[in-house]
N, C-alpha and C positions, 0 to 999 in steps of 0.2 A: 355199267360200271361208273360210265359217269356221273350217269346220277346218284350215286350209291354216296358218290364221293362229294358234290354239291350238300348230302344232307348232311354230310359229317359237317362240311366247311360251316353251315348253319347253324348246326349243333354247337359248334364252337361257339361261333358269336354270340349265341344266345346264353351260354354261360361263361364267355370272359367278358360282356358288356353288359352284365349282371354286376354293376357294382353301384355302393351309395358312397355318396350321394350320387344321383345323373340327374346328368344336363341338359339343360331343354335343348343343347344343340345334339347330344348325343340321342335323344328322344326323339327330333327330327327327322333326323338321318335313317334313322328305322323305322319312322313311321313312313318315310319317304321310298327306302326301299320295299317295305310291305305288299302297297300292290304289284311287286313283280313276281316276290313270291306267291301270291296270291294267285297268280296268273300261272305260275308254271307248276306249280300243286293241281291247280284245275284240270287245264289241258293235260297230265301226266294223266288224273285218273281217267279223264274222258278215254286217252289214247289206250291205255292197257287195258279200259273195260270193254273196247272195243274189236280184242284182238280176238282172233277166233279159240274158240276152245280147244281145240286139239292143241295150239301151240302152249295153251295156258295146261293144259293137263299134264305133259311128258315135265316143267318145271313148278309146280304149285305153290311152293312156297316161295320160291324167288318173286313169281308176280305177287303173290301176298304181302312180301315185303316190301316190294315198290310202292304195291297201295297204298301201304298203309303208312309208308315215307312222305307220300304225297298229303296226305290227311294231316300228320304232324307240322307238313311245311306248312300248310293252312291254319294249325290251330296257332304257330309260331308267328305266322306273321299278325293277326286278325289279334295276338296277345299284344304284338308289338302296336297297333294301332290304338288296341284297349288302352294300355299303359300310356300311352301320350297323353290321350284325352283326361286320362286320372289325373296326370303329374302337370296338364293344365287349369283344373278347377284348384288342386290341390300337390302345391312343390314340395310337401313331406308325405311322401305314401305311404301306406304301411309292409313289413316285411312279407305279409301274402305276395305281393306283387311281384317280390324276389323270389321267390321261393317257387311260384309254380311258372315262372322262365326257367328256373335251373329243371326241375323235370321237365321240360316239353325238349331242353338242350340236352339232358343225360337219355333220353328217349331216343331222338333224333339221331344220335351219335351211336346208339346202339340198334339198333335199324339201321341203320347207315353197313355198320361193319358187318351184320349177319345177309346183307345184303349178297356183299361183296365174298363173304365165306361159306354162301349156299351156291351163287353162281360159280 
């Protein structure tokens, strides 16, 4: 559950710090936070791929939707990393850049909730 609720909390961010112009300080702070998500997207799949099958069979889609929580927190952060580097060669991005944080943040948020309404 809690992590159900972490993706939502990420989901958020990713689409209320969706805004232009941004600031190389606010480009920071996320590319700063990143490898943490990075790190607990990892270890999430490591550990649920790990778990034995029988405990994975009697709930299946619930683990499927951790997994695949865990994937989205990776593609969220590793975007957030991307877009620094952009918005450092180049301070006017273009709106692609906007556009596919808000889906990886409407993804994340909704995985997040079927999480929490299959468990």
């Amino acid at each position: 559950m809690i992590y159900a609720i972490i993706l939502i909390v990420l989901g958020l961010i990713a689409i209320i710090f969706n805004k232009r112009p941004i600031t190389k300080k606010a480009a920071i702070a996320k590319a700063w936070l990143a490898p943490l998500f990075i790190i607990w997207g990892t270890v999430g799949i490591v550990i649920l791929s790990t778990i034995r099958y029988s405990v994975i069979y009697e709930n299946a889609t619930y683990w499927y939707f951790l997994i695949l929580g865990s994937s989205i927190e990776i593609l969220i952060a590793m975007f957030f990393i991307y877009r620094y580097i952009k918005l450092k060669k180049n301070p006017l991005p273009d709106d692609r850049l906007f556009l596919l944080q808000s889906i990886l943040g409407i993804a994340a948020i909704l995985v997040g909730v079927a999480t929490i309404l299959v468990k």
